[in-house]
C-alpha positions in Angstrom: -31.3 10.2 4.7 -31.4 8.1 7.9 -28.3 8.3 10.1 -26.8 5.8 12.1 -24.7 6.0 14.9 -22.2 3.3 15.5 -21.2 3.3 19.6 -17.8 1.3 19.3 -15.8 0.9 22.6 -13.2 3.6 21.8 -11.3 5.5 24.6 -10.9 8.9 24.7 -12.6 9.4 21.5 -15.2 11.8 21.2 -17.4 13.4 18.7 -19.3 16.6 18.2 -22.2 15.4 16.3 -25.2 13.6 15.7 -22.5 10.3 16.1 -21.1 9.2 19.1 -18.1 6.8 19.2 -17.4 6.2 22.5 -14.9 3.7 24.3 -12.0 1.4 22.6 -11.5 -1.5 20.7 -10.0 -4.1 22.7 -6.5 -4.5 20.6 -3.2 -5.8 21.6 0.1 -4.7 20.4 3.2 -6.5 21.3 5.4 -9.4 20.8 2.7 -11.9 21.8 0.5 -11.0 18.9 -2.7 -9.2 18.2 -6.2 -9.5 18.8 -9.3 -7.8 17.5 -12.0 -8.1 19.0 -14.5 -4.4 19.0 -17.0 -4.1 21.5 -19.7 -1.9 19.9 -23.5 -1.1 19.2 -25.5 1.0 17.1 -27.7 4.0 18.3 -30.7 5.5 15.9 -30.9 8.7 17.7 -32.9 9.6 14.7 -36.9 10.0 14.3 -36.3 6.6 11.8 -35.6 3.1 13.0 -33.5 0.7 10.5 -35.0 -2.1 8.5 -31.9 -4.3 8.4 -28.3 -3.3 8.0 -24.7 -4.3 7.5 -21.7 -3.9 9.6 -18.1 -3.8 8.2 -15.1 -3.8 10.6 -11.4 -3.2 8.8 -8.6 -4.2 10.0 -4.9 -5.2 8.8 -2.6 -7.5 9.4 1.4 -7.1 9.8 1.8 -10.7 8.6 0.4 -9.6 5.3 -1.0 -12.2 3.3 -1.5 -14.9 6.1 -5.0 -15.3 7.2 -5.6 -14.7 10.6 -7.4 -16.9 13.1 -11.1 -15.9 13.3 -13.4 -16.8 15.9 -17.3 -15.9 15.2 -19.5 -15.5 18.4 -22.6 -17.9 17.8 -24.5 -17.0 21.2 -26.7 -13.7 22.5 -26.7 -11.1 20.1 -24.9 -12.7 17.6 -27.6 -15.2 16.9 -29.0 -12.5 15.7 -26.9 -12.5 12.3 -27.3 -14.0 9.5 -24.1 -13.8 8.8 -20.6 -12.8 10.4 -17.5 -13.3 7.7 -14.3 -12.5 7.5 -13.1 -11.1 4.0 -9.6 -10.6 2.5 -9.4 -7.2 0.6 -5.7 -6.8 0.1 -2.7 -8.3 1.2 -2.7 -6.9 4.2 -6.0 -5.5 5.2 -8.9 -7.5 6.1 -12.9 -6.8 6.9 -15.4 -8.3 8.8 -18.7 -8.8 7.2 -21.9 -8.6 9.8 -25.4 -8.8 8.1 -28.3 -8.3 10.2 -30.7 -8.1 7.4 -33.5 -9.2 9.4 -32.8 -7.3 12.3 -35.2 -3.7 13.2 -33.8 -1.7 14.9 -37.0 1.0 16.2 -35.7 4.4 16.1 -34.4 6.6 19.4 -33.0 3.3 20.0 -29.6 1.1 20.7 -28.8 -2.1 19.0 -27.5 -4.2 21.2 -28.8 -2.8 24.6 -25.0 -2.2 25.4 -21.7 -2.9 23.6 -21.3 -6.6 22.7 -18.4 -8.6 21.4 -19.1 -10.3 18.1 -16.4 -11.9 17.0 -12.7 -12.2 17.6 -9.7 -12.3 15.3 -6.5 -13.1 16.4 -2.4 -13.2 14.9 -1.8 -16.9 14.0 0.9 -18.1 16.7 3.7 -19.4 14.2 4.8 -15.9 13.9 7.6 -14.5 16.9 8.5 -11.4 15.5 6.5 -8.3 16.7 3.3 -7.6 15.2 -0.4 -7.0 15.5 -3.8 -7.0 14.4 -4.9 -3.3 14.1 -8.1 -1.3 12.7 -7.7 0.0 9.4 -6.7 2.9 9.2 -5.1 3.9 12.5 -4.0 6.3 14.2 -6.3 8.8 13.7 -9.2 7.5 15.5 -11.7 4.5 15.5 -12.9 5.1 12.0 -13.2 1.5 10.1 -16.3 0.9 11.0 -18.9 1.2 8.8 -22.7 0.8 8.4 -25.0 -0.1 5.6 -28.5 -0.3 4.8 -29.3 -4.2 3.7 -29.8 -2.2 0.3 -25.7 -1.3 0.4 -26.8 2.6 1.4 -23.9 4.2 3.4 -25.4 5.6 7.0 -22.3 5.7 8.8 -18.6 5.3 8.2 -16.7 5.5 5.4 -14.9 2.1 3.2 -11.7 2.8 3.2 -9.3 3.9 0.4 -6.8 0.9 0.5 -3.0 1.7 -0.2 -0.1 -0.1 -1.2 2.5 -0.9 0.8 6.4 -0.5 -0.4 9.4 -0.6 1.4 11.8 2.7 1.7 15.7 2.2 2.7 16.4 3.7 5.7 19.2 4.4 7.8 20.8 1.4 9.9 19.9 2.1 13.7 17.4 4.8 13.1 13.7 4.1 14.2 10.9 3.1 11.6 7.8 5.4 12.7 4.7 5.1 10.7 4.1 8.4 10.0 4.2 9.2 14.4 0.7 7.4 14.6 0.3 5.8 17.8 -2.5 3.0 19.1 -3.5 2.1 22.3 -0.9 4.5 23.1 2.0 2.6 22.2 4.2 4.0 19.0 4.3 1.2 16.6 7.3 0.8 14.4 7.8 -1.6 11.1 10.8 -2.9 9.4 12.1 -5.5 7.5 15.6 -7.0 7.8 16.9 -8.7 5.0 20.1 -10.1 4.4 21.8 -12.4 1.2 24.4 -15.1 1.5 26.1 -14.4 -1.3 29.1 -16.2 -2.5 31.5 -18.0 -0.6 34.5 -18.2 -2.6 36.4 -14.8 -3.3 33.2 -12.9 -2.6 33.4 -9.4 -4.6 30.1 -8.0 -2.7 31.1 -4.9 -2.2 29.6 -0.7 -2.1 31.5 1.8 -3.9 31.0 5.6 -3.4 29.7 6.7 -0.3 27.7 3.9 2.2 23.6 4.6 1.4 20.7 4.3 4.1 20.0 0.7 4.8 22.5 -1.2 3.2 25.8 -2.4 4.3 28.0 -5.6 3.9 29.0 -7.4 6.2 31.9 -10.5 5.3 29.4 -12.3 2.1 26.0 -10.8 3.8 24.6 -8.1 1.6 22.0 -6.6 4.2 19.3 -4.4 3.8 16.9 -2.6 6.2 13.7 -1.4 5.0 10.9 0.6 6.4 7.0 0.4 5.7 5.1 2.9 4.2 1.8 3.1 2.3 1.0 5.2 -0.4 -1.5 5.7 -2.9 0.7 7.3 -5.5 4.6 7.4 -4.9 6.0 11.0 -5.3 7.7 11.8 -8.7 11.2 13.5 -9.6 12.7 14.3 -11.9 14.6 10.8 -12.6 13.5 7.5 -12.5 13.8 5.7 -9.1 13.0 2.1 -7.4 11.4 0.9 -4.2 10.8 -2.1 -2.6 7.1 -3.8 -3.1 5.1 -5.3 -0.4 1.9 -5.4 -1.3 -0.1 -7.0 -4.1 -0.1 -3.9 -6.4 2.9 -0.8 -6.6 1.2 2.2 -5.8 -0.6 3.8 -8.7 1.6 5.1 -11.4 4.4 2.6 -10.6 5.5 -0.4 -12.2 6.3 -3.8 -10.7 9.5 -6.4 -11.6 11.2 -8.6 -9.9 15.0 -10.0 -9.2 16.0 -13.4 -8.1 19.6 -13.8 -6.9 20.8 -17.2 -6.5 22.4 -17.0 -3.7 25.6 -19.1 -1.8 24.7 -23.0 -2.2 26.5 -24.3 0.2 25.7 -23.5 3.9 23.7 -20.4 2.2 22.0 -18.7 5.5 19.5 -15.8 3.5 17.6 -14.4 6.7 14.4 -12.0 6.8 12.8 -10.1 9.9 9.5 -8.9 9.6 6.5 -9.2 7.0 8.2 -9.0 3.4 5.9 -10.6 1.8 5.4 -10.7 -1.6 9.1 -10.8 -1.5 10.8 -14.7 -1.1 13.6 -15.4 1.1 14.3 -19.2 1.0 17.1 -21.0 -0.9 17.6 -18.2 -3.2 16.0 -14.7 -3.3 13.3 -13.3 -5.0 13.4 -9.3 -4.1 10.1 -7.3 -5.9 10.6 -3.7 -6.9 7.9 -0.7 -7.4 10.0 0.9 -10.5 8.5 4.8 -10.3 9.0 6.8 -13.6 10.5 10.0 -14.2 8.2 13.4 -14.6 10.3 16.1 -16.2 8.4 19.1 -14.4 8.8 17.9 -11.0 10.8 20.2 -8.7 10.9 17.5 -5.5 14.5 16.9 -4.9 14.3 13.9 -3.7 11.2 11.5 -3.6 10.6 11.5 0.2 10.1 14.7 2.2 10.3 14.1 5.8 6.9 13.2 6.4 7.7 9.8 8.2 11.3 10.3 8.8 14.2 12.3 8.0 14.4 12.7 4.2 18.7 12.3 4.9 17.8 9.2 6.6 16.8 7.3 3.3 18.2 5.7 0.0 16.2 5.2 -3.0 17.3 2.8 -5.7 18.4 5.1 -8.7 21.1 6.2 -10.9 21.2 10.2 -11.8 24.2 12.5 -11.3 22.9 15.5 -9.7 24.7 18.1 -6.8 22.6 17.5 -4.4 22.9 13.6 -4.1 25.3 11.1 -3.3 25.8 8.1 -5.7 26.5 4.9 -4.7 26.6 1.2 -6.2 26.0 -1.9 -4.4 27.9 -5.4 -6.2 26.0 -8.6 -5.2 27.9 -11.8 -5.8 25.8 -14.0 -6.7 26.4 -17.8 -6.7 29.3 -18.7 -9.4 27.8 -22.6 -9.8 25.1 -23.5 -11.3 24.0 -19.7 -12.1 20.4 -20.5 -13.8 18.2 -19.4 -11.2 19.6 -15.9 -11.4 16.8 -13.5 -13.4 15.1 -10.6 -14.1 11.2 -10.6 -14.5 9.3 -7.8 -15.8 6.0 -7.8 -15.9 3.8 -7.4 -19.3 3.7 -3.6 -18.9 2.4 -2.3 -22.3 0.6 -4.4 -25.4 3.1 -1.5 -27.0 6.4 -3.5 -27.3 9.0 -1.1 -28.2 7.8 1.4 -25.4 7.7 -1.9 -23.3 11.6 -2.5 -24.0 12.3 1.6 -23.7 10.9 0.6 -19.8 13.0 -1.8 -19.5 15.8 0.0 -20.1 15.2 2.4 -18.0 15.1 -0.3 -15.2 18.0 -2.2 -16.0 20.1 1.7 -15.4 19.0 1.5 -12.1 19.8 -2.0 -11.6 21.0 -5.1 -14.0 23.5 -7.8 -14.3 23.4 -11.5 -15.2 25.4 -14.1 -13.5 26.1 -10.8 -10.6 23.8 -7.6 -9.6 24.8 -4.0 -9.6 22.1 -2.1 -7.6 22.6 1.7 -8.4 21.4 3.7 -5.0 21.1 7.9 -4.3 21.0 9.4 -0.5 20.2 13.2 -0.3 23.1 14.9 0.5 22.7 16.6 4.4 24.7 19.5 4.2 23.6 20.7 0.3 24.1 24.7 -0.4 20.7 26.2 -0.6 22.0 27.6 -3.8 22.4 23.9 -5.4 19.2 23.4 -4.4 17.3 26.1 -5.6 20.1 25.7 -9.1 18.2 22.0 -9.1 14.5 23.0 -9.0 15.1 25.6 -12.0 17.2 23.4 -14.1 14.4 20.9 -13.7 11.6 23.1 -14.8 13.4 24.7 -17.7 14.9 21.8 -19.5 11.0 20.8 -20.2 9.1 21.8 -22.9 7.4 25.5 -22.6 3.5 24.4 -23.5 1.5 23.4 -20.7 0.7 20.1 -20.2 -3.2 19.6 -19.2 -4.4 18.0 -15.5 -4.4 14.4 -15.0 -8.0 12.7 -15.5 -9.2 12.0 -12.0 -11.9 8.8 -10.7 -13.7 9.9 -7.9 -15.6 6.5 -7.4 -17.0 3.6 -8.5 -20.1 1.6 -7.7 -22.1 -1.3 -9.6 -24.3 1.4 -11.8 -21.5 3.9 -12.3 -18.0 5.2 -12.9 -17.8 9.2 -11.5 -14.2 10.9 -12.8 -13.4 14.4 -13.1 -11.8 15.8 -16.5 -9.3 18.8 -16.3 -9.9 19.1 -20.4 -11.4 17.8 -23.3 -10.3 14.5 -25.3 -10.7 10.7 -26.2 -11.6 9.6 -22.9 -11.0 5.6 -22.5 -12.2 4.3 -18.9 -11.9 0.4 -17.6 -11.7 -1.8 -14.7 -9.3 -4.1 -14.3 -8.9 -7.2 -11.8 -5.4 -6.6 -9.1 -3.6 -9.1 -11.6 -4.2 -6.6 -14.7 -6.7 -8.6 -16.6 -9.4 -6.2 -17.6 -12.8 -7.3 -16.7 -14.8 -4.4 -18.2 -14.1 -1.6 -21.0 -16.8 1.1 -19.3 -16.3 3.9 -22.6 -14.1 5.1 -25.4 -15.3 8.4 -26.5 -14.5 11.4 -26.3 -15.7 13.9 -23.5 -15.6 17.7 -22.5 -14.1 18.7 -18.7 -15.8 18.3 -15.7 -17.4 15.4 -13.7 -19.2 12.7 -15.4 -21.4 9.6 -13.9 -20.3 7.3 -16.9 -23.1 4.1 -16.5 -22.4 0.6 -16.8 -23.5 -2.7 -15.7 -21.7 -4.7 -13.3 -23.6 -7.7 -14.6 -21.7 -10.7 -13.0 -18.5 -9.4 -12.1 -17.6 -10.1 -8.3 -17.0 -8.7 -5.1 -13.3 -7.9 -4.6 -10.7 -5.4 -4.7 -10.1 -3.8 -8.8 -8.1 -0.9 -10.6 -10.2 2.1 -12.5 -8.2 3.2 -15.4 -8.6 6.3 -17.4 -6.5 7.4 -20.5 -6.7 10.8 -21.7 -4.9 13.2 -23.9 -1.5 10.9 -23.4 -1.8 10.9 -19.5 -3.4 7.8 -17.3 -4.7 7.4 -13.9 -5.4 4.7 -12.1 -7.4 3.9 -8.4 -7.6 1.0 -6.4 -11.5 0.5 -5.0 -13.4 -2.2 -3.6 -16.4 -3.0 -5.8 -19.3 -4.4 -3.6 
């Protein structure tokens, strides 16, 4: 297969292979704003020219679902395009599109003759707070770039396995790090500050039991401090637990519902710092939650491990009496006139009703209330006894049935001819595709299948370009993947 090597202006970035990615991509992080705007070429240092090809540049955007400005170069090189688009793939992340399907590129050769700006994208101005426009994914190296044959054949690069975003409490003066990653050689660090006016007259807002991560009360303010972290599946426990959402979709295996509070009317002053999108902060406050089921053989503690921060410097939304955590409750007063704009919303979750309401339930333990909101909260305790600890973990394991539950069905990818997933056992095997709102746009098969991997064919037919959901049920268990269908 040809092999394409993509010279991107990259600093300090080298690579031991056919490839070379060289230099760095001339990005901006600070309170100004960000631009991004890769210099780069492409190098056939392979006995085959190219025919044509594509060119797709990811990159996301702190402001998430604003567009950014983009600015196409229409001179030199660029002329040379047929095309040069910017495309939305998620709330948060965006590509650039470059086809140069009429371009040949003769082989032991570089297109351009040296690295060349092609376009230029840049953080709309309205925005003070600090963000920036970055590549996608970063941190570990200029890798969202990626090449195509004008056929849609991969020859360099990778597209990128997008993950939702949610929002973790976290400990009020402590330092949101994303995981350590640095670009450009500055640390960057995301949060978001909310805060609720609740109500004026003989405001009850209040925390009883131990104060959790990121949330305190302040006079009527109710205030809470997130920090930003993407996953593609949220890690289980043992109990059911909540996080904030901010991104189109919760991360697979979670559930999405929503609170509005209606907040002080008079001289109400609700506040927000940072992108909290999809969450509104206006008049009254719409907060959106990731709701993360319970699995009865999980032996995690506590959902987060210390992989971005300190696992004692987060609170989680939940309500479970065990040793090793502290329980707390946070009362919001809500507004005590004209009450209709406080709700609940939860999402059609099931076409199966009662196990629909059973959900619900669930929820409204964590978190409920009418005309006023109790949110139920858990912080790991710092200074647990190993011997709770371990006492935890087996209690866990042994209050679940003795049989062996079988492997999760897995999707390893889609494209427009076929659906590849890995079974751990044999079953009733139903697979589909669903659009990010839920609406399922194709049933692929309903039959039943024996373990391994399987290229299950279907036909795209006229379903669009955009971001979608694989689904497989099997043997009581689903799975689900986000992909980009091309």
């Amino acid at each position: 297969m040809k092999k394409l090597c993509l010279s991107v202006l990259l600093a300090a970035v080298s690579m031991s292979s056919a490839l070379t990615v060289v230099g760095s991509p001339n990005d901006q992080v600070g309170t100004s704003g960000g631009i991004f705007s890769p210099s780069f070429r492409i190098s056939t240092q392979r006995s085959l020219g190219v025919n044509g090809f594509k060119v797709y540049f990811y990159f996301s955007n702190d402001v998430a679902n604003e567009m950014p400005l983009f600015i196409p170069e229409k001179t030199g090189y660029a002329a040379d395009a047929k095309k040069i688009e910017l495309q939305r793939v998620s709330s948060h992340v965006w590509r650039v599109m470059l086809d140069f399907s009429n371009t040949n590129i003769p082989s032991n050769s570089y297109y351009p003759s040296s690295p060349t700006v092609f376009f230029t994208a840049l953080i709309n101005g309205a925005n003070k707070y600090n963000h920036a426009l970055r590549p996608y994914p970063w941190g570990k190296g200029f890798h969202n770039a990626v090449v195509e044959s004008k056929d849609g054949e991969i020859l360099d690069g990778q597209h990128p396995n997008l993950r939702s975003r949610v929002g973790i409490l976290s400990k009020n003066g402590s330092v949101c790090k994303s995981g350590g990653n640095t670009f450009g050689g500055t640390t960057v660090f995301q949060d978001v500050m909310i805060s609720l006016n609740s109500e004026k007259s003989g405001c009850t807002s209040a925390i009883s039991g131990p104060i959790p991560n990121g949330v305190y009360v302040s006079g009527r303010n109710v205030n809470f401090k997130y920090c930003i972290y993407e996953f593609d599946e949220l890690p289980r426990v043992s109990y059911d637990y909540a996080v904030l959402r901010l991104d189109e979709n919760c991360p697979i295996g979670s559930i999405p519902f929503s609170r509005t509070h209606d907040t002080e009317n008079s001289n109400g002053s609700n506040t927000v710092i940072g992108p909290a999108w999809p969450n509104v902060i206006g008049k009254d406050v719409t907060l959106e939650y990731c709701f993360v089921p319970k699995d009865p053989n999980a032996t995690r503690v506590y959902p987060l491990d210390g992989t971005y921060t300190s696992d004692y410097n987060t609170s989680v939304f939940a309500n479970v009496n065990k040793p090793n955590l502290a329980v707390s409750t946070l009362h919001v007063d809500d507004e005590d006139s004209g009450r209709s704009s406080d709700s609940w919303y939860y999402y059609e979750l099931s076409e199966d009703k009662a196990n629909e309401k059973k959900i619900i339930d669930r929820m409204k333990i964590i978190m409920d209330g009418d005309d006023n909101t109790d949110y139920h909260l858990v912080t790991r305790k710092q200074n647990l006894a190993k011997s709770a600890e371990v006492a935890d973990a087996h209690n866990s394991v042994n209050s679940s049935y003795v049989a062996i539950a079988p492997l999760a069905p897995a999707i390893k990818g889609l494209n427009r001819s076929a659906v590849a997933v890995e079974l751990q056992s044999a079953g009733d095997a139903k697979i589909s595709i669903a659009g990010i709102n839920g609406a399922v746009v194709a049933n692929i098969t309903e039959k039943n299948l024996q373990p391994g991997v399987h290229q299950i064919k279907w036909n795209a037919g006229m379903v669009p370009s955009g971001r979608y959901v694989v689904k497989i049920e099997q043997n009581g268990m689903v799975n689900a993947k986000n992909v980009i269908l091309k």
